[in-house]
C-alpha angles and dihedrals in degrees: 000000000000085000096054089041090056098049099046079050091051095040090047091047110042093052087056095049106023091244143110096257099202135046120252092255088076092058095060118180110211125231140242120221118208127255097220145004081264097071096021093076093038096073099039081064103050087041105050109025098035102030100029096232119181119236087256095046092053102052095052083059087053106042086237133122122250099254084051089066098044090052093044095056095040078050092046112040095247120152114203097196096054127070126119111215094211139091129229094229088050111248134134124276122249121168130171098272107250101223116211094115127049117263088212132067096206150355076067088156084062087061117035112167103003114211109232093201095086093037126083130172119251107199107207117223083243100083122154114252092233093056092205090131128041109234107212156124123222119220121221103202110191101012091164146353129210123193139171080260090061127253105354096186146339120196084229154034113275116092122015123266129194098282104042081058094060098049083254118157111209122216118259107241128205120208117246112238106213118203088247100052093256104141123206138176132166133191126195105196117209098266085066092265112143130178132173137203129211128185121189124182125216142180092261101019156001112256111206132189130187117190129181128194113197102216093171127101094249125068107251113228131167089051096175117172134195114203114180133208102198114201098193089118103030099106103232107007096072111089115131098249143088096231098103103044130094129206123200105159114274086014119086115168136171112209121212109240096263085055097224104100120059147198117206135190132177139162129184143227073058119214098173146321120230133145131207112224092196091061089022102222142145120235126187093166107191129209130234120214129246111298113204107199121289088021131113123224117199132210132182135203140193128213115181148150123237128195117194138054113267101075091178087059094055088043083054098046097051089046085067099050119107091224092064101037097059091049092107 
């Protein structure tokens, strides 16, 4: 109930000033606290040393106190302190986002308890020397998806979807972690849609796939999908404008001030580009076709970085590249 108080104040409020009404702390995310020492170190790890959590940040991941954290590091072996966001092969870093603290800065009453089962962290190669910071997106993929049925699903609480409706509680999900860094996660919802994400890393891009199976008895048409690149934590691409953001369909791509670094998205096949400032995100939210019962529709997408100053060449070049055009 204070949730949804908080969202109907902030929603009131922030269409009659402009502003985000209410601080981060009312828009809590809840945490998840881990089944075993297993996987309990394993996201200490990935909080405090990747993504630079703080104790308390952490904790709030975890669904843990501070002190729990403290006495679970010093248990586990776990420095804090440590941690070297690179691979050995080269390629870029990509890790199931913790949770714990908003992806987004603002329009927080658009996203009230964020499932990190469809988010993971994208570091980006410009990471500061100190190391002090982690320099990332994260990646909400996918964030919604419309059908002719309604909203099939949203990867968080705002409008209601299907099963909300219904009164519906959906699973909570974890992401795969593959040896090799490939991440993967499916969901069947309770209608016999399934869709599943996978997210491989590689040394110039993230490749991306998004594949859904209708196993209900209608075919499924409208499949519109929303897949979000938020910049809250990617050092100099984050204002809360649109300013600094291009948009070629399926390209959508967000510039550093100095305009010689670059962050690109793209999916395909393309429905549409947009951007929220107040976020701020990307979005390039693809469309599958239409899925007759007991049949499989496939979509790609594309994550890269980009140095240099002529955005619509690099769009070009990529467009060339085998890798992207048999992604169909």
């Amino acid at each position: 109930m204070r949730l949804l108080w908080c969202a109907l104040l902030a929603s009131v409020l922030s269409l009659a000033t402009g502003v985000q009404a209410l601080p981060a702390d009312d828009f809590p995310v809840t945490g998840r606290r881990p089944a075993d020492d297993a996987t309990l170190a394993y996201w200490l790890r990935n909080a405090l040393q990747s993504h630079r959590y703080s104790t308390e940040e952490t904790a709030l991941a975890l669904a843990m106190t501070a002190d729990e954290v403290t006495s679970a590091c010093q248990r586990l072996g776990v420095d804090p302190a440590a941690g070297d966001l690179s691979r050995d092969d080269g390629r870029l870093v990509v890790l199931p986002y913790p949770g714990g603290r908003h992806p987004r800065i603002g329009f927080l009453e658009g996203a009230i308890d964020p499932q990190r089962e469809t988010k993971v962290s994208v570091f980006t190669p410009w990471q500061a020397a100190d190391n002090h910071r982690a320099d990332y997106v994260v990646v909400d993929v996918p964030e919604a998806l419309w059908s002719n049925l309604g909203l099939t699903y949203l990867a968080h609480t705002h409008v209601p979807t299907l099963w909300t409706k219904a009164g519906v509680a959906l699973p909570t999900l974890e992401w795969t972690r593959h040896d090799d860094g490939t991440l993967t996660v499916e969901r069947t919802l309770p209608n016999g849609i399934e869709f599943q994400t996978r997210i491989v890393p590689e040394r110039d891009r993230i490749a991306m796939r998004l594949t859904l199976t209708n196993g209900a008895a209608a075919t499924l048409t409208d499949l519109r999908v929303q897949n979000c690149v938020m910049l809250r934590e990617a050092e100099g691409f984050n204002p809360q404008d649109n300013e600094n953001k291009v948009s070629r369909a399926p390209w959508m791509a967000v510039r550093n001030p100095a305009g010689d670094r670059w962050i690109l998205t793209a999916w395909k096949p393309n429905h549409r580009t947009w951007a929220n400032a107040k976020c701020p995100c990307l979005h390039s939210d693809p469309r599958f076709p239409d899925c007759p019962p007991g049949e499989t529709r496939v979509l790609h997408g594309w994550l890269s970085f980009y140095d240099g100053t002529d955005v619509n060449a690099e769009f070009d070049r990529i467009e060339t590249l085998d890798a992207w055009k048999n992604a169909e």
